[in-house]
N, CA, C and O atoms as a Tinker XYZ file with bonds, in Angstrom:
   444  protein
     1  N    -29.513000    8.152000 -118.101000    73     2
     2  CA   -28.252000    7.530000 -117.745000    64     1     3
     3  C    -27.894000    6.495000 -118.814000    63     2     4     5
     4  O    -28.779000    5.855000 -119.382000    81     3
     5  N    -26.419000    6.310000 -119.123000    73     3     6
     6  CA   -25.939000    5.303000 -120.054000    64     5     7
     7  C    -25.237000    4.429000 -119.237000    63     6     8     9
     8  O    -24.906000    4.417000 -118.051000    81     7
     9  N    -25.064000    3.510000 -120.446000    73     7    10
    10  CA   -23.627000    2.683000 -119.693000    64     9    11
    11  C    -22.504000    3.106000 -119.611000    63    10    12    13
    12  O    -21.656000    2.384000 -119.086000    81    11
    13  N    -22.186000    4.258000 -120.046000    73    11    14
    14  CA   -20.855000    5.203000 -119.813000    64    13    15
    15  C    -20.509000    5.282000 -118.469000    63    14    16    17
    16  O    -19.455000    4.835000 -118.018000    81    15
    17  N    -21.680000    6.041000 -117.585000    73    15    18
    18  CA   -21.924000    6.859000 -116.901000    64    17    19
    19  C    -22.578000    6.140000 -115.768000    63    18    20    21
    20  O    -23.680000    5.597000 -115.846000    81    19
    21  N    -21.570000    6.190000 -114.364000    73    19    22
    22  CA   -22.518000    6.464000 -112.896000    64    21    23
    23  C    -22.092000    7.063000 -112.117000    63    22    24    25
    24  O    -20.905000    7.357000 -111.984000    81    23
    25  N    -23.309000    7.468000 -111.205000    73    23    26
    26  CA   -23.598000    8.531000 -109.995000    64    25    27
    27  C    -23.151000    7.748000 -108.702000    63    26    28    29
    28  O    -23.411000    6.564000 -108.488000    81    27
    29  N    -22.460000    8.561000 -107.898000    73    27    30
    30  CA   -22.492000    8.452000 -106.195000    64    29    31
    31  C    -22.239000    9.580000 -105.443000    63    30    32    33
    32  O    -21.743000   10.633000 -105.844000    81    31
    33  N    -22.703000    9.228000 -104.047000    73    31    34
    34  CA   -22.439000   10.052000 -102.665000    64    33    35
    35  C    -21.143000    9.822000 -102.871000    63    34    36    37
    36  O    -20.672000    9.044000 -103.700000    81    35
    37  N    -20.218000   10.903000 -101.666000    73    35    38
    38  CA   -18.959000   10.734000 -101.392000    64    37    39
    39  C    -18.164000    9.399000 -101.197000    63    38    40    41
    40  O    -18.408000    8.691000 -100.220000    81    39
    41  N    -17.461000    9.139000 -101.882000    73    39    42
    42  CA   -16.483000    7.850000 -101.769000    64    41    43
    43  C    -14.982000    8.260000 -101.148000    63    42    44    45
    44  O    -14.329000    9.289000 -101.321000    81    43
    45  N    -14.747000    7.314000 -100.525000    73    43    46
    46  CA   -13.277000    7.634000  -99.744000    64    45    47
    47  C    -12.580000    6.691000 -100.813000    63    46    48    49
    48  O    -13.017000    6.064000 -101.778000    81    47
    49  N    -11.308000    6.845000 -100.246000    73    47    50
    50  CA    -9.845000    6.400000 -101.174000    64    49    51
    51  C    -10.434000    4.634000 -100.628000    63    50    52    53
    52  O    -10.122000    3.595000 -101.210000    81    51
    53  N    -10.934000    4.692000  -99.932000    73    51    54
    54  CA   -10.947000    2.506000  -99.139000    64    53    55
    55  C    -12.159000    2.128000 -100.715000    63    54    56    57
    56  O    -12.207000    0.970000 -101.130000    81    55
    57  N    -12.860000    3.042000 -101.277000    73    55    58
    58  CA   -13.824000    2.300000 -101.896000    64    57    59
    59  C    -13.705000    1.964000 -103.414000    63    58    60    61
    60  O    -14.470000    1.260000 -104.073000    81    59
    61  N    -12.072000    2.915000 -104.015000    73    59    62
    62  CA   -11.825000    2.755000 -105.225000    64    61    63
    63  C    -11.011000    1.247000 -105.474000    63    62    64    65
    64  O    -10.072000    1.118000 -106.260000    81    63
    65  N    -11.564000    0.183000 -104.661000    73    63    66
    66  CA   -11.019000   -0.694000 -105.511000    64    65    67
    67  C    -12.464000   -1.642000 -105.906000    63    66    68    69
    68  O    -12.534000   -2.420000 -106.857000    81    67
    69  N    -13.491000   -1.371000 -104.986000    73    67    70
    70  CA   -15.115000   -1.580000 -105.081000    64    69    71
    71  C    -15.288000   -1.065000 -106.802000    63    70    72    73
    72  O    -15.676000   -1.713000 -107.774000    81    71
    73  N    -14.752000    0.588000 -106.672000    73    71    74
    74  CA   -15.505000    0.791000 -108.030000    64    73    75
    75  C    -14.844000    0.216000 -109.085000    63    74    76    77
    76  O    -15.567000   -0.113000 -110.025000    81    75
    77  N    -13.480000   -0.028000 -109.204000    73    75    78
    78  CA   -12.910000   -0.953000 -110.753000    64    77    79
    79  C    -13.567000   -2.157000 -110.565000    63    78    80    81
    80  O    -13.821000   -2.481000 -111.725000    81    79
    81  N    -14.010000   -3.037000 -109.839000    73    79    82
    82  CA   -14.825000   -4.257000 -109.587000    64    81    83
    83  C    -15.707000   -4.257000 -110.065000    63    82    84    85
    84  O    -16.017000   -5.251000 -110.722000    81    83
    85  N    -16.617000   -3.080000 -109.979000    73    83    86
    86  CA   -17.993000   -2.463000 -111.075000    64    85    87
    87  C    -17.695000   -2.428000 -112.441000    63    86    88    89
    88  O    -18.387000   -1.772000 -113.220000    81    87
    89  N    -16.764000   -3.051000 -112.784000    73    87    90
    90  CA   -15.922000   -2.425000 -113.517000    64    89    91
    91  C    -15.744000   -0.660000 -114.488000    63    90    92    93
    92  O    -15.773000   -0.582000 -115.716000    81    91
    93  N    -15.597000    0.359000 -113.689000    73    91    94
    94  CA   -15.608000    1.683000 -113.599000    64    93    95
    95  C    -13.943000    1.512000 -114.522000    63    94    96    97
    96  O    -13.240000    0.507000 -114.634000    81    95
    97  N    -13.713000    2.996000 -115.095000    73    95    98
    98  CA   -12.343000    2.931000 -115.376000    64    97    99
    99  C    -12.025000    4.403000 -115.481000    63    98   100   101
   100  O    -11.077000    4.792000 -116.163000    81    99
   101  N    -12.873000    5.291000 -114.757000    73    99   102
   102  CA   -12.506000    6.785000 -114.510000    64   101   103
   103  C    -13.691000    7.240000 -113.451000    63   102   104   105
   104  O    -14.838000    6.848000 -113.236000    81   103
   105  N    -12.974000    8.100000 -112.988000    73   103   106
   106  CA   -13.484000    8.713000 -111.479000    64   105   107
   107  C    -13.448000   10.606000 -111.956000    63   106   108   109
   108  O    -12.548000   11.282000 -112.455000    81   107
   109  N    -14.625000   10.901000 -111.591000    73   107   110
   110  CA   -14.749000   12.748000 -111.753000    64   109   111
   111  C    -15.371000   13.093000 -110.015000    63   110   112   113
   112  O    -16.492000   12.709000 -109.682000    81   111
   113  N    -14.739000   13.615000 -109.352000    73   111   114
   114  CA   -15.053000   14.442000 -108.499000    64   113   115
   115  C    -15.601000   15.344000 -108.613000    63   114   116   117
   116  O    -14.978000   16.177000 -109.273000    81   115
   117  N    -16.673000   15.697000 -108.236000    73   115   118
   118  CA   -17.521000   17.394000 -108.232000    64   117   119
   119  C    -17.648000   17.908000 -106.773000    63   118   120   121
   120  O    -18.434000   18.807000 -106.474000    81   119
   121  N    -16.940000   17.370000 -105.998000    73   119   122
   122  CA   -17.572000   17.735000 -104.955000    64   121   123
   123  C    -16.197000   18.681000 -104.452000    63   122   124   125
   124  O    -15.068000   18.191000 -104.493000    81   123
   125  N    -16.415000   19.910000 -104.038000    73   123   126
   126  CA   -15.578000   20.965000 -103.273000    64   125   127
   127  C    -14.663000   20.076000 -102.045000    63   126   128   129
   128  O    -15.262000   19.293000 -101.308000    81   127
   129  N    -12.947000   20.324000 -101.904000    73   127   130
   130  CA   -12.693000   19.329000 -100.891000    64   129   131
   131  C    -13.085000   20.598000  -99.804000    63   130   132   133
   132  O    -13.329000   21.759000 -100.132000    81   131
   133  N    -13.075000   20.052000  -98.455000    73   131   134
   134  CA   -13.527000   20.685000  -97.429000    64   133   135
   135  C    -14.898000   21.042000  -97.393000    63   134   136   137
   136  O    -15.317000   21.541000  -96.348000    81   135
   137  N    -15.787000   20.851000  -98.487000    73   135   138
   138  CA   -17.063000   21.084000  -98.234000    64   137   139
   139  C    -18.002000   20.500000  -97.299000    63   138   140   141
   140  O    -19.061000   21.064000  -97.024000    81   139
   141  N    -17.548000   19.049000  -96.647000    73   139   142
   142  CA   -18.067000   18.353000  -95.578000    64   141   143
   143  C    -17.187000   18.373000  -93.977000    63   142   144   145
   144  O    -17.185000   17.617000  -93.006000    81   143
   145  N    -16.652000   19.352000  -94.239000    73   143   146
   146  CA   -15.474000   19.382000  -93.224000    64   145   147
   147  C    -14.418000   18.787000  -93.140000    63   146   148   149
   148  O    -14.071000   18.305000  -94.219000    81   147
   149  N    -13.369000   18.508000  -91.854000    73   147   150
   150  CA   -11.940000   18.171000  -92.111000    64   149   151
   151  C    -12.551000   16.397000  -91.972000    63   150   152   153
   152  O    -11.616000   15.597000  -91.921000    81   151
   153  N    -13.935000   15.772000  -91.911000    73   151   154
   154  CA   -13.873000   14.118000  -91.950000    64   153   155
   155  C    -13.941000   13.924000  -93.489000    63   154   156   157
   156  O    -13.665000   12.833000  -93.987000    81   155
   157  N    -14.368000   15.157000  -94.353000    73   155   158
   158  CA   -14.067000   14.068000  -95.944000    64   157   159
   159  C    -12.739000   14.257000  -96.459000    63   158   160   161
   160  O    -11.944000   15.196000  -96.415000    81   159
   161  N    -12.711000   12.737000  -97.120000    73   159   162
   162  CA   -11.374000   12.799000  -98.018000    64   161   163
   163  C    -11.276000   13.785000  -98.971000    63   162   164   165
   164  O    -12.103000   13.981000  -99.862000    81   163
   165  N    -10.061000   14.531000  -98.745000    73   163   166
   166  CA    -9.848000   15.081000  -99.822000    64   165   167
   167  C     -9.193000   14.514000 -101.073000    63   166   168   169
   168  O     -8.748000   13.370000 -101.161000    81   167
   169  N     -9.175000   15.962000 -102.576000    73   167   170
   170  CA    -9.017000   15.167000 -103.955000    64   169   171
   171  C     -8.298000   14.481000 -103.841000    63   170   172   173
   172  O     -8.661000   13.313000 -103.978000    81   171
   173  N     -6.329000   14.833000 -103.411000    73   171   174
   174  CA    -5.761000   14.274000 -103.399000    64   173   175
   175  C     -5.895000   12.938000 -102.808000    63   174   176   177
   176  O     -5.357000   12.025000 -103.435000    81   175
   177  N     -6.489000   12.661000 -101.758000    73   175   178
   178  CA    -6.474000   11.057000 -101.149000    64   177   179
   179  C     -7.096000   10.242000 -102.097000    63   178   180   181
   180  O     -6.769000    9.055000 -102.112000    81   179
   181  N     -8.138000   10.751000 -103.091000    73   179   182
   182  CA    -9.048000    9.950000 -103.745000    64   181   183
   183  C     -8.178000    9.962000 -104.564000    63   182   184   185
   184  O     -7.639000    8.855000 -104.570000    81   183
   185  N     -7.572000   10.881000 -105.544000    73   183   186
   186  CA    -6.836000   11.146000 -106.587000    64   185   187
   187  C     -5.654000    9.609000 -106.229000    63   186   188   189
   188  O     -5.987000    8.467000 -106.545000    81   187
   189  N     -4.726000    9.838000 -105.752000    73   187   190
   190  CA    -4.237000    8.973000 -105.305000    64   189   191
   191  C     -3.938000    7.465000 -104.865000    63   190   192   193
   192  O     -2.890000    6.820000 -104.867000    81   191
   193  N     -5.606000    7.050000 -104.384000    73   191   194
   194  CA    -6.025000    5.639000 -104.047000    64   193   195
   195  C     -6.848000    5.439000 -105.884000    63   194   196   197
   196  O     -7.165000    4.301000 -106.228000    81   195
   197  N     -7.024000    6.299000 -106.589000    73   195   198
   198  CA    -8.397000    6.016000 -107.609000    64   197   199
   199  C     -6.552000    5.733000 -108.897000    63   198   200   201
   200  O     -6.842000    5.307000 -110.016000    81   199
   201  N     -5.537000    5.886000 -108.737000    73   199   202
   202  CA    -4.257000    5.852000 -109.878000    64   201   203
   203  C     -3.904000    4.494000 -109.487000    63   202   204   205
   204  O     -3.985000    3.478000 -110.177000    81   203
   205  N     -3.363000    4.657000 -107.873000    73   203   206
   206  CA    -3.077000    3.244000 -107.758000    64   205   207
   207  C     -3.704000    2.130000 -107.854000    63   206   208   209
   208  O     -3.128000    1.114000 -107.463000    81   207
   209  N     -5.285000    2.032000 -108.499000    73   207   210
   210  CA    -6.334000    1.067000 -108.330000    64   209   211
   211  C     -6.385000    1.469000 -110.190000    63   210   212   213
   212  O     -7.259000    0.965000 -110.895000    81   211
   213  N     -5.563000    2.205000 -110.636000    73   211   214
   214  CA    -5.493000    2.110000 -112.593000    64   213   215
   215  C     -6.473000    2.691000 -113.017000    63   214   216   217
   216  O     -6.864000    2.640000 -114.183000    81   215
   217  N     -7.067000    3.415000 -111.965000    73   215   218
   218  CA    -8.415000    4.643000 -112.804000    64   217   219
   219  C     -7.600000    5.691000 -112.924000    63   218   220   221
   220  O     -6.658000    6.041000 -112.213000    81   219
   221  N     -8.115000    6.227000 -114.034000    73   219   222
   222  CA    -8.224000    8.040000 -114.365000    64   221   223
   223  C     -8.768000    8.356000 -113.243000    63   222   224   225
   224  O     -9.421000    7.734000 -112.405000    81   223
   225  N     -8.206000    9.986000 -113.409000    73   223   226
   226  CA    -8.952000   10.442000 -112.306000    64   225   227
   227  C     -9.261000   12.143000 -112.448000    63   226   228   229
   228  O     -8.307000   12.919000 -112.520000    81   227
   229  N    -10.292000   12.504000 -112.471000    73   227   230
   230  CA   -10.157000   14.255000 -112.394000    64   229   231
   231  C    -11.080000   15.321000 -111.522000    63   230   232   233
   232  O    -12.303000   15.370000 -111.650000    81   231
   233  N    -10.370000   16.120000 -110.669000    73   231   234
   234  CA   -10.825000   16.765000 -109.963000    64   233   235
   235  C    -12.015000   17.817000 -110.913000    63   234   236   237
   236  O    -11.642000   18.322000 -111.972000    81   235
   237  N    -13.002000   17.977000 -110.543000    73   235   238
   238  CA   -13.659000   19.341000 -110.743000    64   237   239
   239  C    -14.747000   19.431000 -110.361000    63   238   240   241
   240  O    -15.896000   19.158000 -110.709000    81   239
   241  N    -13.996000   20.043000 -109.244000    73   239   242
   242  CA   -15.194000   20.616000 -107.744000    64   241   243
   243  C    -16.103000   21.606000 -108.574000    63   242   244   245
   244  O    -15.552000   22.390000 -109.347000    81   243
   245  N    -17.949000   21.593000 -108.395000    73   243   246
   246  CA   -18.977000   22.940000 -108.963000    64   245   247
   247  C    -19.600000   22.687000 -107.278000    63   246   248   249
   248  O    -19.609000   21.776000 -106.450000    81   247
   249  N    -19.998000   23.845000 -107.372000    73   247   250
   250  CA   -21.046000   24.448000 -106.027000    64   249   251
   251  C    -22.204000   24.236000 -106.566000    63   250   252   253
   252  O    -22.681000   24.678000 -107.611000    81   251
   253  N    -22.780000   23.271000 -105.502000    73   251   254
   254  CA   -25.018000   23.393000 -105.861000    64   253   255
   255  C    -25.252000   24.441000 -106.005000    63   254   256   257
   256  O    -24.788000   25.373000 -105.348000    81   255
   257  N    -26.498000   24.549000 -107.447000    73   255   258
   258  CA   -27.225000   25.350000 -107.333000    64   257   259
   259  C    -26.407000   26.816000 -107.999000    63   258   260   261
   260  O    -26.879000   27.952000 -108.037000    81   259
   261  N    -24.747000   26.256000 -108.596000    73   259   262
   262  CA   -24.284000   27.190000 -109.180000    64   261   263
   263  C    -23.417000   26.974000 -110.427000    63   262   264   265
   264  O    -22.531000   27.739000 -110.808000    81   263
   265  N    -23.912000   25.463000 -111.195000    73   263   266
   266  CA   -22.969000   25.227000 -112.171000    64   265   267
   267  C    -23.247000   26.597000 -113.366000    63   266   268   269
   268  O    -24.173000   27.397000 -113.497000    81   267
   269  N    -22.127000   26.410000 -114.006000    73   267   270
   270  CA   -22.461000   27.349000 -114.826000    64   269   271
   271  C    -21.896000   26.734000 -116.560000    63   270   272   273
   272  O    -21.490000   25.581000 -116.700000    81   271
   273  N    -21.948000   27.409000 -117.357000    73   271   274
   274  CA   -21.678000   26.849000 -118.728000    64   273   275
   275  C    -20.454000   26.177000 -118.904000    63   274   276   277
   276  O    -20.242000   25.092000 -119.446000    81   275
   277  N    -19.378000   27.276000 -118.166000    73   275   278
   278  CA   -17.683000   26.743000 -118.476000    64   277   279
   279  C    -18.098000   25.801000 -117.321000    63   278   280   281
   280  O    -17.026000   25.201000 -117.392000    81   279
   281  N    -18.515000   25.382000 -116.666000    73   279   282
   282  CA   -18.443000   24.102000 -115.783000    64   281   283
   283  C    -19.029000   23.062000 -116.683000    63   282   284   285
   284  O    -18.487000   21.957000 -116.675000    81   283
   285  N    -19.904000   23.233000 -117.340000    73   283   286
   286  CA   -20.669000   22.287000 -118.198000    64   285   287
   287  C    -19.986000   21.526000 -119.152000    63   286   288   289
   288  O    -19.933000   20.322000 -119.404000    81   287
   289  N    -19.235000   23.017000 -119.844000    73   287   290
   290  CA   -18.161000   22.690000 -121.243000    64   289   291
   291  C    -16.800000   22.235000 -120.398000    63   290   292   293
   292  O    -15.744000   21.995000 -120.983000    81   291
   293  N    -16.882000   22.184000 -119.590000    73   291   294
   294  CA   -15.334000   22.007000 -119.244000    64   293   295
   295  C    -15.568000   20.127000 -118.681000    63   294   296   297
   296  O    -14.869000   19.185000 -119.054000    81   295
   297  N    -16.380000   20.087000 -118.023000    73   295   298
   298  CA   -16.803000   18.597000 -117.477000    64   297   299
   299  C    -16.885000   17.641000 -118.859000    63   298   300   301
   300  O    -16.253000   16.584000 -118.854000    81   299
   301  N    -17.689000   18.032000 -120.072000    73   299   302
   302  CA   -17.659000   17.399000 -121.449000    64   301   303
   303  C    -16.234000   16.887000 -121.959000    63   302   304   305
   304  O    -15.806000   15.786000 -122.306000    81   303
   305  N    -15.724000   18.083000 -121.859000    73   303   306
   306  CA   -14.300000   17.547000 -122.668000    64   305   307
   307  C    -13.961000   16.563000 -121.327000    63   306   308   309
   308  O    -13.867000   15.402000 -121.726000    81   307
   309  N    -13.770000   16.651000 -120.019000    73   307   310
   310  CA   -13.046000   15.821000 -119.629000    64   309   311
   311  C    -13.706000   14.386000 -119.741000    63   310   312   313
   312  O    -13.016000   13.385000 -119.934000    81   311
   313  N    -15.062000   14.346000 -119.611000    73   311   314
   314  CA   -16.033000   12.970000 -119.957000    64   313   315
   315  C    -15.964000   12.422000 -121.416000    63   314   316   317
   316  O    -15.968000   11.213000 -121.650000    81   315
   317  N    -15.898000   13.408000 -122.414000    73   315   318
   318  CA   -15.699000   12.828000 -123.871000    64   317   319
   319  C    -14.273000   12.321000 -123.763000    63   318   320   321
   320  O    -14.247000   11.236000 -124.345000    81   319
   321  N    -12.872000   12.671000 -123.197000    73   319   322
   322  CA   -11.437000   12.008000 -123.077000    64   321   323
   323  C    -11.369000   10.652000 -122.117000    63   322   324   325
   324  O    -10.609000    9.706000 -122.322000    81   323
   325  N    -12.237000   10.749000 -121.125000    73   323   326
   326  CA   -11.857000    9.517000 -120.000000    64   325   327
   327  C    -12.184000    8.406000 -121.076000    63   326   328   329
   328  O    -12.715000    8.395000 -122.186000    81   327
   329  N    -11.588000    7.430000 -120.181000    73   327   330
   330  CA   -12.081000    6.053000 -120.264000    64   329   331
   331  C    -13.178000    6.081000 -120.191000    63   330   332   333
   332  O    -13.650000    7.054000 -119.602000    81   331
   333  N    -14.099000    5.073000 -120.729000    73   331   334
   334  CA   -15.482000    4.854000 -119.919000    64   333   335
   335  C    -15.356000    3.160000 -119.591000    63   334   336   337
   336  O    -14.655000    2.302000 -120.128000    81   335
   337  N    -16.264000    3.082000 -118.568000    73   335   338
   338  CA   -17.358000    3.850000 -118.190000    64   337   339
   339  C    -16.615000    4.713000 -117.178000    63   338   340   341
   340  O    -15.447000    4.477000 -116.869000    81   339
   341  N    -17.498000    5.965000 -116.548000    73   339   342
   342  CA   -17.058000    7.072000 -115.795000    64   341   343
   343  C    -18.120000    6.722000 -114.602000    63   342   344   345
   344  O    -19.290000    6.368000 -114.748000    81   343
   345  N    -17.289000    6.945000 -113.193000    73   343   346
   346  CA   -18.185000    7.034000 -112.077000    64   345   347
   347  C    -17.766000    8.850000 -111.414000    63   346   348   349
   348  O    -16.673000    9.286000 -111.055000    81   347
   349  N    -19.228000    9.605000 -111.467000    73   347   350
   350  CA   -19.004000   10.762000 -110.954000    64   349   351
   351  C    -19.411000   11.067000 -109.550000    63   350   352   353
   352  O    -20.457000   10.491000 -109.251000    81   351
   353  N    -18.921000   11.771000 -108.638000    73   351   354
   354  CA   -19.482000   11.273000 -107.340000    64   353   355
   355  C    -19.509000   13.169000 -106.593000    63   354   356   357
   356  O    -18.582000   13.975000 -106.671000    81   355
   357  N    -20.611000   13.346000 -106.061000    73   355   358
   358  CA   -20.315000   14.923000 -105.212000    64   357   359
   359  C    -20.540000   14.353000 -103.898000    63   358   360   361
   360  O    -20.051000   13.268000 -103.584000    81   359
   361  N    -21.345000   15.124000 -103.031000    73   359   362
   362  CA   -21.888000   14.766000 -101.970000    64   361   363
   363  C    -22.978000   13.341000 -101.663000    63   362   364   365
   364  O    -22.770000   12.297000 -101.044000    81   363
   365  N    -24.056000   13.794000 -102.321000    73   363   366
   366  CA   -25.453000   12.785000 -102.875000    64   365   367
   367  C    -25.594000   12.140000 -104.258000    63   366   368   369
   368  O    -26.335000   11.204000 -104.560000    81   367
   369  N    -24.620000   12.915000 -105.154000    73   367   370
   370  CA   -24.734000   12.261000 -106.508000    64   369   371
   371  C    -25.553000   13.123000 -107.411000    63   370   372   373
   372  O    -25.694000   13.076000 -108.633000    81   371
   373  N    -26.033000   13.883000 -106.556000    73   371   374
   374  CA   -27.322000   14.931000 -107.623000    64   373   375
   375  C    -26.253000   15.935000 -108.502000    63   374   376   377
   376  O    -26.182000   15.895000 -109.730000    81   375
   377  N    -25.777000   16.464000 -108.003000    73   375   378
   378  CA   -24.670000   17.593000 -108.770000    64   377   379
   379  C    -24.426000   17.236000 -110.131000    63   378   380   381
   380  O    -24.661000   17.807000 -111.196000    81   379
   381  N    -23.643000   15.627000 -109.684000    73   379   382
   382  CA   -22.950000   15.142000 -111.029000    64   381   383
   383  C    -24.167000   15.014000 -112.142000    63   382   384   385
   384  O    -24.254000   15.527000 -113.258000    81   383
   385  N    -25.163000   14.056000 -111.363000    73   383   386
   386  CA   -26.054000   13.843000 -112.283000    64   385   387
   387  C    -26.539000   15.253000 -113.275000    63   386   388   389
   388  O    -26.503000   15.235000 -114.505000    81   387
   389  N    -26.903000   16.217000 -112.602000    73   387   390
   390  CA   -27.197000   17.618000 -113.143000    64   389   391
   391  C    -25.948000   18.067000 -114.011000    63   390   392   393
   392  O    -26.187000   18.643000 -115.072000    81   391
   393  N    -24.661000   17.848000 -113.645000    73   391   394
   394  CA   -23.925000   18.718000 -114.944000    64   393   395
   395  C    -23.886000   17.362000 -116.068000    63   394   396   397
   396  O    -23.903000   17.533000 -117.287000    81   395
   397  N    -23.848000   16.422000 -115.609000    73   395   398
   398  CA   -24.047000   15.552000 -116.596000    64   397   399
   399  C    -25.311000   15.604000 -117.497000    63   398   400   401
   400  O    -25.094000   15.487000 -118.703000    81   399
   401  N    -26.393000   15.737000 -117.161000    73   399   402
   402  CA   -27.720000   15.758000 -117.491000    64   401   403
   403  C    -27.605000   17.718000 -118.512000    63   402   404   405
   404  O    -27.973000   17.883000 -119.675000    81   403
   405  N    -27.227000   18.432000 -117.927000    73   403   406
   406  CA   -27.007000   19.640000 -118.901000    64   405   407
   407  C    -25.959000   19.495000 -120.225000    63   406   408   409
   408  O    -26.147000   20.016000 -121.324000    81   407
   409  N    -25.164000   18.912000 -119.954000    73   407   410
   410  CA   -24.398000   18.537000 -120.720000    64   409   411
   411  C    -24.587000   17.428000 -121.799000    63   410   412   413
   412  O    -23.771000   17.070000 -122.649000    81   411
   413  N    -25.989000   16.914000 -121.547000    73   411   414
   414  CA   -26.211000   15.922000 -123.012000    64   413   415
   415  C    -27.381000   16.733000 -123.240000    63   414   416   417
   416  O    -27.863000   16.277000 -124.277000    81   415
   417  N    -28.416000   18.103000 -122.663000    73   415   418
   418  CA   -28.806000   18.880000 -122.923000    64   417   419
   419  C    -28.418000   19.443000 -124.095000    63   418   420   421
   420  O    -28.942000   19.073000 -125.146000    81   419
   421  N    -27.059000   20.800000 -124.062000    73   419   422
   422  CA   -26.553000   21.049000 -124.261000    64   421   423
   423  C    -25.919000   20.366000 -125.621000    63   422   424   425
   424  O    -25.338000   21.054000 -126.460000    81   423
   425  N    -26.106000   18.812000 -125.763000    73   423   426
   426  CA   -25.559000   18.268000 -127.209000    64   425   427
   427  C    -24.136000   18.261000 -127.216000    63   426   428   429
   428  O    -23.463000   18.329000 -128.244000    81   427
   429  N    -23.520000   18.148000 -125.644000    73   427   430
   430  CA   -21.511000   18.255000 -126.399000    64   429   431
   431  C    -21.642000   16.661000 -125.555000    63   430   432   433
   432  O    -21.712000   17.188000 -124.444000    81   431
   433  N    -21.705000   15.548000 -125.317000    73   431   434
   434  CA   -20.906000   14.468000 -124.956000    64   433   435
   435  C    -20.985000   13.600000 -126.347000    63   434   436   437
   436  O    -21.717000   13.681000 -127.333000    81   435
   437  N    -19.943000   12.764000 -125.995000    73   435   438
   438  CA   -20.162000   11.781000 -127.384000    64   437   439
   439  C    -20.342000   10.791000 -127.298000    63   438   440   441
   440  O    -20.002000   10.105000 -128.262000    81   439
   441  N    -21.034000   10.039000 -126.007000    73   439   442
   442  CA   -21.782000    9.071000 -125.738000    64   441   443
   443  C    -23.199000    9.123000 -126.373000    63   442   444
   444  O    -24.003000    8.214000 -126.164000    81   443
């Protein structure tokens, strides 16, 4: 892990003003909306509360246990463009950590 870069469980739209306080300045979703049923926020609510609180923000839902390369290469470019630092968040935080963690594998971030 860098100082670019942190991990979380699901965050609702009430907690993106917690994370610019961290001082965070981009938000990546990995987590599928509806994957916890109709109680998690979906992108849009986060999308939404994470603009009006002056973060970036970008959806890109991967399934555990099924990232694949264009998920890998595609998460890079959007992590090499954000602001940093970046907070990535799925369910538990493991997901992100894993495409993140393949992805400096892999040799494409420019952190």
């Amino acid at each position: 892990m860098s100082d670019n870069v942190g991990f979380a469980g699901q965050i609702g739209p009430e907690h993106l003003t917690q994370v610019v306080e961290k001082g965070f300045k981009s938000v990546i979703n990995n987590r599928p909306d509806m994957e916890g049923g109709p109680s998690q926020p979906t992108s849009v609510q986060i999308e939404e509360a994470a603009r009006a609180a002056g973060l970036d923000y970008v959806y890109q839902p991967v399934v555990a246990g099924q990232i694949t390369e264009v998920d890998v290469r595609a998460f890079a470019n959007h992590f090499n463009e954000l602001p940093k630092p970046v907070l990535m968040f799925c369910r538990t935080g493991n997901r992100s950590n894993n495409l993140y963690q393949l992805a400096k594998q892999m040799d494409l971030l420019d952190d």
